[in-house]
N, C-alpha and C positions, 0 to 999 in steps of 0.2 A: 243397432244401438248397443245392443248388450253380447255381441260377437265377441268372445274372449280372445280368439287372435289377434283379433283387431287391435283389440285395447294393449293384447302385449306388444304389436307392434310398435304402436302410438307412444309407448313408455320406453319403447328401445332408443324409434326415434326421437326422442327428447331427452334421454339419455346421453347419445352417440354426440348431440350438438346441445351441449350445456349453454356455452355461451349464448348460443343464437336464443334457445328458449328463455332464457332472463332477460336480454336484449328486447323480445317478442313482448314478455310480461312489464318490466318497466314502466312502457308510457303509459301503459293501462292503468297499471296502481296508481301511479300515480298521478293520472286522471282523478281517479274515485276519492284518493288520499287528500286532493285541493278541492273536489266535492264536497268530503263530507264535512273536513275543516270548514267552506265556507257556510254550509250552510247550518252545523252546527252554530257559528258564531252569529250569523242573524236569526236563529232560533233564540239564542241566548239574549239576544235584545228584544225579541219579542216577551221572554219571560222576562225584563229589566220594567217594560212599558207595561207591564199586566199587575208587576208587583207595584209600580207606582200606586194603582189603581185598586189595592186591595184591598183598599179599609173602607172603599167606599161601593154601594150596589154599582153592578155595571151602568142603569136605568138612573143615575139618580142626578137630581139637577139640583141648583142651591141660587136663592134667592138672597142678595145682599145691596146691602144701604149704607149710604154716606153722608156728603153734603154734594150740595149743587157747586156747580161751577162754571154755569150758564145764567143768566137769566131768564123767566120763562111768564107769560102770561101776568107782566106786573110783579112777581115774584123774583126779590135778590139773589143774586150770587152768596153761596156760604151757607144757604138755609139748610136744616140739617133735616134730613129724611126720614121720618120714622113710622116703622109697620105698628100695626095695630093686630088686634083678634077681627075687624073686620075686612083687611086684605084678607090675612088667612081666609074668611071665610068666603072674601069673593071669589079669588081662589079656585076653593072647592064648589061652588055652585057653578061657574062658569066653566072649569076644565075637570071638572070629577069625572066625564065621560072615559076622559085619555089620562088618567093619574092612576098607577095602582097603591102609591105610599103619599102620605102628606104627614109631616107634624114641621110646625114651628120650633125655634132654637130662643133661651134667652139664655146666656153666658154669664157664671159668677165665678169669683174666687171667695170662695170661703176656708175657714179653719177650720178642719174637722178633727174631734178631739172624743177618743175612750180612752176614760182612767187617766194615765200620766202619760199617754203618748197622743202626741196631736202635730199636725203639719198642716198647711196652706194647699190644696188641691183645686184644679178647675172644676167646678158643679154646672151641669147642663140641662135645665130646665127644657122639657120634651113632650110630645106625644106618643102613645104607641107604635109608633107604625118606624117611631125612629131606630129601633130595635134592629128593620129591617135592613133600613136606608144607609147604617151602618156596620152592619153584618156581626153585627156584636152577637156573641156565642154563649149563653146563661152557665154557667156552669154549678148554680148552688140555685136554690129557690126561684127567682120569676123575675117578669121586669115589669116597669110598671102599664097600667092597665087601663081600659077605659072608666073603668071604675073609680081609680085613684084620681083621674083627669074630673070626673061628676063631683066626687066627693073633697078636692081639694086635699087629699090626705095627704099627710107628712110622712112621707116612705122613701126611701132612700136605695138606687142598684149602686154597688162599688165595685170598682175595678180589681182583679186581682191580685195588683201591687197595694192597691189602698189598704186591703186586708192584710197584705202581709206585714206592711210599717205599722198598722195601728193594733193588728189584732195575735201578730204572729203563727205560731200553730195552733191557735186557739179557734172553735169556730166562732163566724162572726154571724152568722145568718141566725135572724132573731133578736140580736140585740138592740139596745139605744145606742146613737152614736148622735153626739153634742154637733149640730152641724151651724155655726156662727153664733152660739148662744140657744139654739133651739132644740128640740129633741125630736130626731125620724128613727121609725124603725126602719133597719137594715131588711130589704125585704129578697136580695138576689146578690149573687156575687157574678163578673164577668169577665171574659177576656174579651182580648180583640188581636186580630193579626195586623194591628195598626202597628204594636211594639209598644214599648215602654210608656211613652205618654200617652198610648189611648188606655192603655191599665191603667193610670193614676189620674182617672176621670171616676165622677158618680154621675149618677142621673136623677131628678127628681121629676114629678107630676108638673108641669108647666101652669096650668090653674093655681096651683102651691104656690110658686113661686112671686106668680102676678099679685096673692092676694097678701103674702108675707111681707114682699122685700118691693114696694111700691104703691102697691092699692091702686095697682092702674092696669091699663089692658094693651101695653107697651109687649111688641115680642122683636129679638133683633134680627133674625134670619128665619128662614124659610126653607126644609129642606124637601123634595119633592123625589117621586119615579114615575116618572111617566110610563104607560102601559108598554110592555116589551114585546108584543105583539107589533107596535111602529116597527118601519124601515128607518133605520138610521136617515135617511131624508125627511120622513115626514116625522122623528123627532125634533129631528133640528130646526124645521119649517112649524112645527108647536111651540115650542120654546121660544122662539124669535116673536109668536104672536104673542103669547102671552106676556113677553114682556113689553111690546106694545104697547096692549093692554093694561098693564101695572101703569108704565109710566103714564099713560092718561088719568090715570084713576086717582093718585100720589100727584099730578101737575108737575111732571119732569120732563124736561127737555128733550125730544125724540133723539139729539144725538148726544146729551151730556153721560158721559159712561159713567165718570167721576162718582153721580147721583145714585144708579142701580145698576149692577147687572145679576145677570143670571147665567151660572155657570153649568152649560149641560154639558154633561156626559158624551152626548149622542156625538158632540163634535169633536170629541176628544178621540174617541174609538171610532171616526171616521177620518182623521187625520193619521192617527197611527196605524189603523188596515191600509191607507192610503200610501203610506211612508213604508210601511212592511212590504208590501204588494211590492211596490218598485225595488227594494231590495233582491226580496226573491225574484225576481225576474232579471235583475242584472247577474245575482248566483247562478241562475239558471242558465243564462245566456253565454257566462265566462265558463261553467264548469260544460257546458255542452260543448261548448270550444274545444275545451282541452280534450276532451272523451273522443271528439271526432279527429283532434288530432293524432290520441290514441291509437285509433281505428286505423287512419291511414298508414302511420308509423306499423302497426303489428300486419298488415296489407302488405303493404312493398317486402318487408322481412319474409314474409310466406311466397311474395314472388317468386326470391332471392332464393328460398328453398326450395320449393318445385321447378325451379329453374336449375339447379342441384340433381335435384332427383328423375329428371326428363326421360333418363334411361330407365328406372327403373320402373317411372308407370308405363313406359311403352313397352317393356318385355311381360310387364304383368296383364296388356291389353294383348299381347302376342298371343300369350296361354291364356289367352280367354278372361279376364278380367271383364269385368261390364264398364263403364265409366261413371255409373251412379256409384260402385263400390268405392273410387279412387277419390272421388268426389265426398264422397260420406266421412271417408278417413281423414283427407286433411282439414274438413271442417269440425271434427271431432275433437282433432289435436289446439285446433285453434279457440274451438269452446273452452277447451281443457285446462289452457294456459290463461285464457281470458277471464274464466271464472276462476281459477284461483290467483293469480295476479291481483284479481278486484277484490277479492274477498280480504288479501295481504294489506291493502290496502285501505279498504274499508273498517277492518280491524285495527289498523296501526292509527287509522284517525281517531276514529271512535277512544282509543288510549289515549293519545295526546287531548283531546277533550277536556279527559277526564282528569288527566292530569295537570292540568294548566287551567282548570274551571276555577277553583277556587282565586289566582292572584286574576285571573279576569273579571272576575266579579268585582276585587280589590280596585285595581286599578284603571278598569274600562266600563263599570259596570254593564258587564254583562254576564248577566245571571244562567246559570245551568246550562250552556251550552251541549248541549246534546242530540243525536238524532234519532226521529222517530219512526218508530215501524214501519211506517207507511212511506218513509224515504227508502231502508233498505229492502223491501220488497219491492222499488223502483228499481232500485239499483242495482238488484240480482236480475230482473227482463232487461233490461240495459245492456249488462253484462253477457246476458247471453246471448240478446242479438245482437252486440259489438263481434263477437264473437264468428256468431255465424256471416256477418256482412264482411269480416276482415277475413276470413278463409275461402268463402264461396266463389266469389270472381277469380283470384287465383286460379283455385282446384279447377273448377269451371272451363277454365282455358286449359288448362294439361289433360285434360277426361276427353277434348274433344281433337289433340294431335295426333295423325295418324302413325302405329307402331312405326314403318317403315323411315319417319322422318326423328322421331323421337330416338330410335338407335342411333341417328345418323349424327343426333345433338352432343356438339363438344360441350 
């Protein structure tokens, strides 16, 4: 392997026939080159279907109401749906087993207003746990607590756009901020990787809100995580009973959708592993194609060359040459070409990626298309036994013609 004649051999020979070694290298690269393209680009849709999914826990399921549009048990068409704190709490007595997150949602728009600057913002009446359920990031003081839920207090998280229209570079954590006429203290500032309109949300104590802006124990959504210890099946197969269960409980039609559903997760990232899985596998199956056409392509070419050199491994097996040696060299030559061919290859994709990621995103969305370690560490054993399978049967066949008949070869 590290015989230094050999190897200057090996570089005479691929020297002496330029052409033929580029010829050799070509279908290679360009195997690896339609590789890595493709499977960067269903990478890049895999990170397109992840960012959809990013504002919200992977686990997280969401409970929503309408009106009917069945009739059900005596009960008209049109009636309108509405949760209570004692859904909520059926709920969590019934499925707290399998829940790691629950808080209830009630939606407001209010004016929120410090000093002389004030603007209309969505206020999201919560539980703690919503904290989770929306991956919301604290980045100034706290969010709200179980405490503020007991105590009904007037506490206020803003987003970190809301601070910057109302508050500027001033800090805002601490102060009062006028919320519809009312006064909360700011108790947290947040971001979210939801983007711009999940920053220009606040959050308030959901207890707060019930006993302010209604006097009643009205909630409109329900957002839930079910334990993530489930298999994506027996999520989906929770969720489906529990909303059953809702609709018996509410008197909703077992097939009116219109009335409730409930939006899991589980089905969403088992549709899209479902939809990614058959992508990669058709990558798989076309870029294997083209590798093995590779192979055979840089195969006949090494025929075509020991077919060339017929004389010269028969005078080399005259003087005693062994034919593992004949054998070793043209599979060396052919790794040689094969791994750097791929590499040519693999690097000019990996560029192009990179270079054409951004208007992909633009116009295809698809996000970051890139490829990851654990491809090119495939793709360098690939390579190398492309390498060794397109030299070996050639060499194979020359190693074992007798000198006598190999001199005799035109």
């Amino acid at each position: 392997m590290f015989d230094l004649d050999r190897w200057r051999e090996i570089f005479q020979s691929i020297n002496k026939n330029r052409l033929r070694s580029v010829m050799s290298g070509f279908t290679v690269a360009f195997a690896i080159l339609l590789f890595t393209l493709l499977f960067g680009i269903v990478s890049g849709l895999s990170n397109t279907f992840k960012g959809a999914f990013a504002d919200d826990a992977q686990n997280a399921m969401f409970v929503r109401v309408w009106k009917s549009s069945k009739p059900y048990k005596g009960l008209q068409t049109g009636r309108r749906i509405q949760l209570k704190n004692d859904d909520y709490n059926f709920v969590k007595e019934e499925f707290g087993d399998k829940l790691q997150y629950q808080s209830a949602r009630i939606y407001k728009n209010f004016v929120l207003k410090y000093k002389n600057n004030a603007d209309t913002y969505s206020v999201m009446a919560i539980h703690p746990d919503h904290q989770f359920l929306e991956k919301t990031i604290i980045n100034e003081g706290r969010y709200v607590n179980e405490r503020d839920i007991k105590e009904k207090s007037k506490v206020i998280v803003i987003g970190r756009l809301i601070k910057e229209d109302l508050f500027g570079e001033r800090p805002a954590l601490g102060k009062r901020l006028n919320v519809n006429g009312s006064s909360y203290l700011i108790i947290g500032v947040f971001s979210d990787e939801g983007g711009d309109n999940e920053e220009r949300k606040a959050f308030i104590p959901l207890t707060t809100a019930q006993m302010i802006y209604g006097n009643n124990d009205y909630i409109s959504q329900m957002a839930l995580g079910y334990d993530p210890n489930l298999s994506l099946d027996a999520a989906v197969a929770f969720g489906n009973k529990m909303e059953r269960d809702l609709r018996k409980k509410l008197s909703i039609h077992p097939d009116d959708q219109s009335a409730l559903s409930v939006r899991n997760m589980a089905e969403a990232n088992k549709g899209v592993g479902q939809f990614m899985g058959a992508l990669y596998a058709i990558v798989i199956l076309i870029g294997s194609g083209t590798l093995v056409a590779g192979i055979i392509g840089i195969s006949n070419i090494m025929i075509f060359v020991i077919k060339e050199r017929t004389k010269e491994f028969g005078i080399r097996k005259a003087l005693g040459a062994k034919p593992s040696s004949i054998v070793g060299m043209v599979v060396q030559e052919s790794v040689l070409i094969t791994t750097i061919a791929g590499y040519l290859g693999l690097s000019l994709g990996t560029y192009l990626l990179s270079l054409i990621g951004d208007s992909l995103e633009k116009d295809y969305f698809i996000k970051d298309p890139s490829v990851s370690p654990g491809i090119v560490i495939g793709a360098t054993i690939i390579l190398v036994l492309s390498g060794l399978i397109a030299g070996y049967v050639p060499a194979k066949r020359a190693a074992n013609i007798k000198p006598i008949v190999a001199l005799r070869a035109d």
